[in-house]
C-alpha positions in Angstrom: 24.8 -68.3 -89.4 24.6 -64.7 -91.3 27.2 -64.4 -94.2 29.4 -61.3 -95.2 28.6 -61.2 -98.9 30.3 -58.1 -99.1 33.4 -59.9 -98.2 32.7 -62.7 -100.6 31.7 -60.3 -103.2 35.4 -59.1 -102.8 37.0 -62.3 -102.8 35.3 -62.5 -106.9 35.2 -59.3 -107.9 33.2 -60.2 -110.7 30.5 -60.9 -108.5 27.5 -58.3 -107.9 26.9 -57.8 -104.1 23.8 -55.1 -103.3 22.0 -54.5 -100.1 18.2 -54.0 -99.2 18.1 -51.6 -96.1 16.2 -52.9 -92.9 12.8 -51.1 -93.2 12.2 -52.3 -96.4 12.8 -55.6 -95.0 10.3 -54.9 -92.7 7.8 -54.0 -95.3 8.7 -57.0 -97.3 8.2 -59.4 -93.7 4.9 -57.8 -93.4 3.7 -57.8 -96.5 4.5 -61.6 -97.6 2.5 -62.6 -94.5 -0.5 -61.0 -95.5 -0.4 -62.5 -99.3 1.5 -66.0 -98.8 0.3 -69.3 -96.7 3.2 -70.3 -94.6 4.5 -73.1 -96.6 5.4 -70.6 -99.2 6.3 -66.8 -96.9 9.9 -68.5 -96.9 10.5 -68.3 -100.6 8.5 -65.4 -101.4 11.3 -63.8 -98.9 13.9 -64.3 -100.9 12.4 -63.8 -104.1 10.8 -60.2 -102.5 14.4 -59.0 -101.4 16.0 -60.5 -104.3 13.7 -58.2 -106.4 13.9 -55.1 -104.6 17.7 -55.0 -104.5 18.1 -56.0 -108.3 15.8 -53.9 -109.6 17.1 -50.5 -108.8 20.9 -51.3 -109.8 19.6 -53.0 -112.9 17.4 -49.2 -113.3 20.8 -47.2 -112.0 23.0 -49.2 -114.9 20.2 -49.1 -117.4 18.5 -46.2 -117.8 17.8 -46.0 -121.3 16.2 -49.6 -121.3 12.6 -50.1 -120.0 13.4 -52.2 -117.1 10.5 -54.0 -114.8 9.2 -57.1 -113.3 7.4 -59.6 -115.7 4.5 -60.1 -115.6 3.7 -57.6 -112.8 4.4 -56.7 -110.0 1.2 -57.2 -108.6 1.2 -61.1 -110.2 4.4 -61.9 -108.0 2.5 -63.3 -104.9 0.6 -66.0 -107.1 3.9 -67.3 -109.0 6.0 -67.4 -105.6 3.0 -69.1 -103.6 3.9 -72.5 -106.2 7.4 -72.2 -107.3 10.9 -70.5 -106.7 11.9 -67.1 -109.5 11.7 -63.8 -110.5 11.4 -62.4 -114.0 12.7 -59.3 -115.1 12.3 -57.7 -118.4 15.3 -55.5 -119.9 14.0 -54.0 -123.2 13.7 -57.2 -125.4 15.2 -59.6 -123.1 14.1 -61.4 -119.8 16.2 -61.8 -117.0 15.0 -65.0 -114.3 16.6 -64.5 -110.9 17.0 -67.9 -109.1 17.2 -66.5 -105.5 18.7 -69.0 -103.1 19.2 -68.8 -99.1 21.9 -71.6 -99.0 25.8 -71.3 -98.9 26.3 -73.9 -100.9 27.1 -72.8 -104.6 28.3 -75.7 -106.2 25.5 -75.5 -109.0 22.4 -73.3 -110.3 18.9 -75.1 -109.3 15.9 -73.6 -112.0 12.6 -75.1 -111.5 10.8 -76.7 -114.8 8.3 -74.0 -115.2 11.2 -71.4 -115.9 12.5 -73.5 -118.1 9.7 -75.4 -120.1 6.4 -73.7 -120.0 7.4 -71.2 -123.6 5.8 -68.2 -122.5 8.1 -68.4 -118.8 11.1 -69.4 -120.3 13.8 -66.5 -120.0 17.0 -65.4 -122.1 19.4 -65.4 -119.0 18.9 -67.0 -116.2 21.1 -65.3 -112.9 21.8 -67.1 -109.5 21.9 -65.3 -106.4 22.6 -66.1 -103.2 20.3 -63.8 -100.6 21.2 -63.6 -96.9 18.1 -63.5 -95.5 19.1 -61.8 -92.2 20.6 -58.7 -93.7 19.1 -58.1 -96.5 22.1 -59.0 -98.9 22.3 -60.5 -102.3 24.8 -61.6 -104.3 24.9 -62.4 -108.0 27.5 -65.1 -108.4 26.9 -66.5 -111.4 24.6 -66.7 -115.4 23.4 -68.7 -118.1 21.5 -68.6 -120.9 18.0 -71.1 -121.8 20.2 -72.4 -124.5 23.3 -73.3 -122.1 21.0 -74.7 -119.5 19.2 -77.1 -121.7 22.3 -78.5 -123.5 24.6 -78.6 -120.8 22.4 -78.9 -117.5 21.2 -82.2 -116.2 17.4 -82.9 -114.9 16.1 -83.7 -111.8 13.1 -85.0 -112.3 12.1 -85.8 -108.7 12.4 -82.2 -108.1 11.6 -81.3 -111.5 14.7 -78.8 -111.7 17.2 -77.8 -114.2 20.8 -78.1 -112.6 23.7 -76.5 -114.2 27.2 -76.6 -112.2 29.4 -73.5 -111.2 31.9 -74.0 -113.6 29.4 -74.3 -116.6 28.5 -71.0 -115.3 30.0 -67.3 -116.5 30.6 -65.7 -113.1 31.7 -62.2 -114.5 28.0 -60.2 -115.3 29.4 -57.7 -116.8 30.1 -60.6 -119.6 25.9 -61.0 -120.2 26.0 -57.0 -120.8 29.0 -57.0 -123.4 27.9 -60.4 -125.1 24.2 -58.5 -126.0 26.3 -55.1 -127.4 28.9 -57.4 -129.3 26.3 -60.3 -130.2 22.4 -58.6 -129.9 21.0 -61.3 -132.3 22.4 -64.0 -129.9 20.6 -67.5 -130.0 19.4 -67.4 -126.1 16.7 -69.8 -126.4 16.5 -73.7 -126.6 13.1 -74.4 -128.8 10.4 -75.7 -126.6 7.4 -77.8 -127.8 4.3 -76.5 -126.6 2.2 -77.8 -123.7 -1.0 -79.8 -124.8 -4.4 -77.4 -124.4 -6.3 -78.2 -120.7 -10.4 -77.9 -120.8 -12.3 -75.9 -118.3 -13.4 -79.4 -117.1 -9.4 -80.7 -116.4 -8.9 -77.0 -114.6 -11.6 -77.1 -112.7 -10.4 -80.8 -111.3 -6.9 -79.1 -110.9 -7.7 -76.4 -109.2 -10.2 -78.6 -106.5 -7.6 -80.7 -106.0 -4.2 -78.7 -105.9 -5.7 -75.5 -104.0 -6.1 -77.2 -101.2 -3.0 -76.3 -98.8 -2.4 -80.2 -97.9 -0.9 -80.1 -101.0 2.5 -78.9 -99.7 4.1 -78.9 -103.4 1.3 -78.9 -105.7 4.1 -78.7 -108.4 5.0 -82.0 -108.0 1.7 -83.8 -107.3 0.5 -84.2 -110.7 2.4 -84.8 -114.4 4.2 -81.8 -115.6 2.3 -81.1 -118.9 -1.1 -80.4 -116.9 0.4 -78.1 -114.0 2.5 -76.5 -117.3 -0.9 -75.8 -118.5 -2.7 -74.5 -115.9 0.2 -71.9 -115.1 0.3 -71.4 -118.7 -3.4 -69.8 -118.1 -3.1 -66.3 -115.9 -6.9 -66.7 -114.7 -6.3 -70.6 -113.5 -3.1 -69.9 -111.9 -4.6 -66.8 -110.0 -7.4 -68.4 -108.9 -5.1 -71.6 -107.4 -3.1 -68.8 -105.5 -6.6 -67.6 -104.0 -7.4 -70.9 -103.4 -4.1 -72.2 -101.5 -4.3 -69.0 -99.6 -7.5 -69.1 -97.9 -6.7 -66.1 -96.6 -9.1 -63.9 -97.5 -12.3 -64.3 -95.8 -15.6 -64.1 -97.1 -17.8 -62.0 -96.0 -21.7 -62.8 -95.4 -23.7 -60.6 -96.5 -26.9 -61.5 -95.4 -25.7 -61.7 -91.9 -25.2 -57.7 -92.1 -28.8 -57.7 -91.5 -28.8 -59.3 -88.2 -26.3 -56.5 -87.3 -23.2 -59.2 -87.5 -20.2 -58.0 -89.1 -16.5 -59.0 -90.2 -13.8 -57.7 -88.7 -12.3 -54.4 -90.2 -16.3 -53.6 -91.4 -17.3 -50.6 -89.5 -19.9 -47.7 -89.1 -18.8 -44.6 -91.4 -18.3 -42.6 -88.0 -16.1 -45.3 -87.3 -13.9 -44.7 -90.1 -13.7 -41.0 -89.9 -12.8 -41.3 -85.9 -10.0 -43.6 -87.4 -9.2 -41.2 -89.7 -9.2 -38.1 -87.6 -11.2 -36.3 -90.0 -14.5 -34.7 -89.6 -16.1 -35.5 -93.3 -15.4 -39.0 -95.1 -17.1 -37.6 -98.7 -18.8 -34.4 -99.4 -21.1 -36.5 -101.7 -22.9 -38.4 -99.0 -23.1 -35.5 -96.1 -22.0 -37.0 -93.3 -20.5 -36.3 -90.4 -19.9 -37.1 -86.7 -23.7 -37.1 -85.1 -22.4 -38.3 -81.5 -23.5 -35.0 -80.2 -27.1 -35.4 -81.7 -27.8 -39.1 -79.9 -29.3 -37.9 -77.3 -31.0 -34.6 -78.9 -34.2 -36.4 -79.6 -35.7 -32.2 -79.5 -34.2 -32.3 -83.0 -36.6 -34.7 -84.5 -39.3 -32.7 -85.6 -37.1 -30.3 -87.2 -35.6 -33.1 -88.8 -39.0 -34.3 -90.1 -40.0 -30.9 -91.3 -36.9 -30.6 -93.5 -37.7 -33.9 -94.9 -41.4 -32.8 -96.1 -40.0 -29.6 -97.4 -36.2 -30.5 -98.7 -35.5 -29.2 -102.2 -32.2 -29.8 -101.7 -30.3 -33.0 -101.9 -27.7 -32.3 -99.4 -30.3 -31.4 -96.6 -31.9 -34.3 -97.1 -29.2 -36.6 -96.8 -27.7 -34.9 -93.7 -31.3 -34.7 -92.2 -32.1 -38.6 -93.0 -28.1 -39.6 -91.4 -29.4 -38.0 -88.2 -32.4 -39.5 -88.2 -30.8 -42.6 -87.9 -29.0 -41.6 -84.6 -31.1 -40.0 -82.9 -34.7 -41.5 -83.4 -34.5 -44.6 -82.4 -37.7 -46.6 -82.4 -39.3 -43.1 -83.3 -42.7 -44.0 -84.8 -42.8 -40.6 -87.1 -39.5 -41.0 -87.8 -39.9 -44.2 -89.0 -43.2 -43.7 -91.2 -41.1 -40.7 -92.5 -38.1 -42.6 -93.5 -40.6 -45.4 -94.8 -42.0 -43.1 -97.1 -38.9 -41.6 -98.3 -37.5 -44.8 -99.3 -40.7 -45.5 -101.7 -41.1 -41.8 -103.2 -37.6 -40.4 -103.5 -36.6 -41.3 -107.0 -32.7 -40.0 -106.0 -30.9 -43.3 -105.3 -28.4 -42.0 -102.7 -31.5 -40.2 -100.6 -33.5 -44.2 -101.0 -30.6 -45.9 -100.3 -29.4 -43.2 -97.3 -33.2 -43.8 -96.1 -33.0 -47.6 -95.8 -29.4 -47.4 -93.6 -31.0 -44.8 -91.3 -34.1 -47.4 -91.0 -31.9 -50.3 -90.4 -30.4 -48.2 -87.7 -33.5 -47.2 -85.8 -35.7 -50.0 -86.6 -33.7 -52.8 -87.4 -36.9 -55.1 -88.1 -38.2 -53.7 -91.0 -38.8 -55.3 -94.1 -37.3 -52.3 -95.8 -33.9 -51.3 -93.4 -31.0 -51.5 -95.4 -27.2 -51.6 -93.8 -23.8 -50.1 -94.6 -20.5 -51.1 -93.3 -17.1 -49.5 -95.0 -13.5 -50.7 -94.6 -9.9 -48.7 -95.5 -8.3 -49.9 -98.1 -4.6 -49.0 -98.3 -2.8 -49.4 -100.9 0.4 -47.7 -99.8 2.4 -50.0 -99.4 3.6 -49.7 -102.8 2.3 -46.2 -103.7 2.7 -43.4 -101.3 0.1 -42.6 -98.6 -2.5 -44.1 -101.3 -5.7 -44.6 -98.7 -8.9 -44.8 -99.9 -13.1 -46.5 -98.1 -14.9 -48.8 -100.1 -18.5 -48.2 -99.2 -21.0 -51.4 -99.1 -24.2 -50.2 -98.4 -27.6 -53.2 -99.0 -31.0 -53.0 -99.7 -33.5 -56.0 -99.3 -35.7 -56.6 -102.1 -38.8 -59.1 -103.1 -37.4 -62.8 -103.6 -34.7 -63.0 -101.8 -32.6 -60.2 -103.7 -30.4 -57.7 -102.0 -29.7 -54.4 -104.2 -26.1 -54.1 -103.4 -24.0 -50.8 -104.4 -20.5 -49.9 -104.1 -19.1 -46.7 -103.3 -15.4 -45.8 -103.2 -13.8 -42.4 -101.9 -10.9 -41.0 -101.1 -10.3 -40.0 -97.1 -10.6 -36.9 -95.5 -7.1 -35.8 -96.2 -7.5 -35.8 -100.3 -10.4 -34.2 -102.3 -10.2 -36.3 -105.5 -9.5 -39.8 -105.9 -6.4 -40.8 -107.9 -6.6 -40.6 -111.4 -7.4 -44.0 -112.9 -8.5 -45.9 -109.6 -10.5 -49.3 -110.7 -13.5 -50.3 -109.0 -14.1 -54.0 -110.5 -16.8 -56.6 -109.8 -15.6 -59.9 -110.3 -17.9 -63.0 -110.7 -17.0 -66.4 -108.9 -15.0 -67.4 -111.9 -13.2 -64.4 -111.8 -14.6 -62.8 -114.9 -15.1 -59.0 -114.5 -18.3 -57.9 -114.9 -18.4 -54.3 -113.6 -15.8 -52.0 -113.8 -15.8 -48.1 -112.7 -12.4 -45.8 -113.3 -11.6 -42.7 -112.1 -10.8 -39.3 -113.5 -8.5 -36.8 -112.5 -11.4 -34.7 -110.7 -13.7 -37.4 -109.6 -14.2 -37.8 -105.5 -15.9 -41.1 -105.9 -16.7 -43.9 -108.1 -19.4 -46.4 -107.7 -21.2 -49.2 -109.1 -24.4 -51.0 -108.4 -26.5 -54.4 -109.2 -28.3 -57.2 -107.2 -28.0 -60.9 -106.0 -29.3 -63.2 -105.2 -29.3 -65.2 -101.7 -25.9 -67.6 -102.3 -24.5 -65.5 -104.7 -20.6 -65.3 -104.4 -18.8 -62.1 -106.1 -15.6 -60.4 -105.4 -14.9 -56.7 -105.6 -11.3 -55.1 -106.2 -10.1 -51.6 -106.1 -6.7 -51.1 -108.2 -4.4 -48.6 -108.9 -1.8 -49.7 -111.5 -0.3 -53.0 -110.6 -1.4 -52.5 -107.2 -4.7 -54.3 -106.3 -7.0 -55.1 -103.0 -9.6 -58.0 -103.4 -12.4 -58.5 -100.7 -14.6 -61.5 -101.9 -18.5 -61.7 -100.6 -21.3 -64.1 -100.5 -25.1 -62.9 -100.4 
C-alpha cells in the first residue's frame, strides 16, 4: 500500500515531509544492488533515500554549519550491509536517522550499535518513516542518547533501544531551538567502553560472520565482541567485503592462457567503447584494425625498430607489430630482443604484450587487459581505464604494473585521483596521486604465484576496488 506522507505531514504540522525525485531513486535501486547482498539491498534502501532527502534540507536550513554524512559517504555500504542508521554530522553534533518502511509509529526502534558502541553513539537520534515507492520521508519524531537510555526500554532479542511516541518531541524545530537556547546541553548518556579484541578473536569473527548464511550476523555472537569489531573501521570493512562476495577475483595467471574476466578487454576494445580514437597519448596507441592484414608493413616496422631514437615511434611501431605479424619469425626475434635491450620500461613492457599477441607461447609474452572504471555516479561524468599490463619472470614471479588514465574525452586526470595497492589484509602498500596536469598515474611491483592483492582508484569519498590473485 503507498502512503500520502504529504497528507500526514499536514495532519502534524510539526512533522518534516521531503521528497526524493524518481531518477534518483533509480540511481539509488541501481547502485545498492551493485554494493549490497540481498539480505541487506532492502534496508540500505531506505537508509540511501532517507539520506539523500535529509541531507539537502538539512544543507538548505543550515548553511553556515558543516553538514555531511559520518563517517563517509563512501563507508555507508559497509554499516548498512549489518545494521539499520544513518549518521549525520551538523557542526559539533551528530544526527542518527532511524529510517523505517512501516506505518506503524507507535515507538522509535535504534539498534545497539547506535546506541552503545561510544564512538557511534549520536546527540539526537530522528525517526523517519520512508515510503519506499515514492521516494517520501517523513520526520515524525526525536530524542536525544540521554532520553533514550533513561527512558527507553531494551530488547534484547533484537538488541534495540525502543522509546514510545509520546516520550518523543514530534515538533523538530524544537531540537534546533533547544541547541540556540541550551548549546552546552547534556545529550549523551556515559557509555563504558567495549573490551579490546586481538587480531586472533577478529580474524575468528570475520571467518565466521562473513559468511552470508549468517543472515543477522549482529545477533549471532555476544554484543561486546561484534561492538568491537565494528568499533575497528579495517575489521568492519573487510566483513562487508566478505558478506558481499560480490566482487570477483580475478586470476591472473589465467591471463596468460588468453582467459579473461568479464569487463577485461583489449585497449582497442575500450577506445571502440569509448568512441574515441586515442585512450592515452603516453602509450601511442591507436585503432590498428586497418593494419591486420597489412603484413607489407612489417619490414618497415622492423626497420623503425633498429633505428628508433624516438620513444613514441617505437611504441606505435612495437603496438602494430602485435597485430599484424602474427607468428612472424623476424618480428618475433625483433620484439625478443627489444624486451632484453630496451632499458625504457613502457617500450619492454609494450614489447612483451605485442609478443604475447603474436606468439602467445613464449616464455617472455606478457598480457594486458584494461577495464572502465566509473566513478560518476556520485561525481559528474568522472570515467577513467585502469591499465593491467604482466610480465613473467624467473620463479614463478609476474612483474605486474598499473596504469591509470583518463578517457579520450579529458586530457588530464582529476586532480587528486588515488591509485592504491592493498595487501590481503587490507593494508595499503602502494599509493600514486594525481596532480592537476598529470594524464596518468601508475605503480608497479611483483608477485608471486598465489599472491592475493587488491587495487583501488579513489576520488574523494568515492572509491572502486577490483581484488586479484596471481
Amino acid at each position: 500500500m503507498n502512503l500520502d506522507l504529504n497528507s500526514l505531514a499536514l495532519a502534524d504540522p510539526m512533522n518534516i515531509c521531503l521528497d526524493v525525485s524518481p531518477a534518483i531513486q533509480n540511481q539509488i535501486c541501481q547502485q545498492i544492488q551493485s554494493e549490497h547482498s540481498p539480505t541487506s539491498c532492502y534496508q540500505a534502501y531506505l537508509n540511501q533515500i532517507c539520506l539523500n532527502a535529509v541531507l539537502p534540507w538539512l544543507q538548505e536550513e543550515y548553511e553556515t554549519q558543516e553538514i555531511r554524512a559520518w563517517p563517509s559517504t563512501a563507508a555507508l555500504p559497509s554499516y548498512w550491509e549489518v545494521v539499520n542508521g544513518t549518521a549525520v554530522t551538523l557542526g559539533e553534533i551528530r544526527l542518527l536517522l532511524i529510517p523505517s518502511g512501516t506505518i506503524d509509529l507507535s515507538e522509535i526502534r535504534v539498534p545497539q550499535e547506535w546506541v552503545d558502541i561510544p564512538n557511534w553513539a549520536a546527540d539526537y537520534y530522528l525517526a523517519a518513516q520512508v515510503e519506499p515507492d515514492s521516494g517520501q520521508v517523513r520526520i515524525w519524531g526525536y530524542c536525544t542518547h540521554r532520553h533514550l537510555k533513561t527512558k527507553g526500554s531494551y530488547d534484547p532479542s533484537e538488541r534495540t533501544y525502543c522509546l514510545d511516541e509520546s516520550d518523543m518531541i514530534d515538533d523538530i524545530n524544537a531540537l534546533w531551538v533547544a541547541r540556540q537556547l541550551c548549546p552546552d546541553e547534556q545529550t549523551r548518556s556515559p557509555l563504558v567502553p567495549l573490551p579490546a579484541l586481538s587480531s586472533a578473536q577478529a580474524k575468528n569473527l570475520l571467518l565466521r560472520l562473513g559468511n552470508q548464511s549468517i543472515v543477522m550476523p549482529r545477533l549471532a555472537v555476544p554484543f561486546e565482541q561484534w561492538g568491537a569489531l565494528l568499533d575497528n573501521g579495517v575489521w568492519q570493512q573487510r566483513l562487508y567485503e566478505r558478506r558481499l562476495e560480490r566482487r570477483q577475483q580475478v586470476n591472473l595467471s589465467q591471463w596468460f592462457q588468453n582467459i579473461y574476466e568479464a569487463g577485461w578487454q583489449t585497449v582497442e576494445e575500450i577506445m571502440s567503447t569509448l568512441g574515441t580514437p586515442e585512450l592515452n597519448p603516453a602509450y601511442g596507441f591507436r585503432s590498428a584494425e586497418h593494419d591486420r592484414e597489412n603484413s607489407s608493413a612489417i619490414p618497415a616496422l622492423l626497420k623503425l625498430l633498429q633505428n628508433h631514437r624516438d620513444k613514441s615511434t617505437c611504441l606505435r611501431a612495437t603496438d602494430l607489430l602485435g597485430h599484424i605479424a602474427n607468428d612472424n619469425k623476424e618480428a618475433i626475434t625483433a620484439l625478443n630482443n627489444l624486451l632484453h635491450t630496451t632499458k625504457d620500461d613502457d617500450i619492454r613492457r609494450q614489447a612483451a604484450v605485442s609478443l604475447g599477441r603474436i606468439d602467445p607461447g613464449n616464455s617472455a609474452a606478457g598480457t594486458r587487459r584494461a577495464k572502465l572504471i566509473d566513478l560518476g555516479l556520485l561525481i559528474d561524468d568522472c570515467r577513467v581505464v585502469l591499465m593491467v599490463t604482466l610480465m613473467p619472470e624467473a620463479e614463478q614471479r609476474t612483474n605486474i604494473h598499473l596504469r591509470v588514465s583518463p578517457t579520450g574525452q579529458q586530457t588530464y586526470l582529476p586532480p587528486h585521483l588515488q591509485l592504491v595497492v592493498l595487501d590481503e589484509s587490507g593494508e595499503t602498500v602502494l599509493e600514486a596521486q594525481s596532480r592537476s596536469t598529470d594524464n596518468s598515474i601508475q605503480l608497479g611491483f611483483r608477485g608471486d604465484r598465489g599472491d592475493g592483492f587488491s587495487v583501488k582508484v579513489a576520488l574523494g569519498d568515492v572509491s572502486v576496488t577490483e581484488d586479484f590473485v596471481i
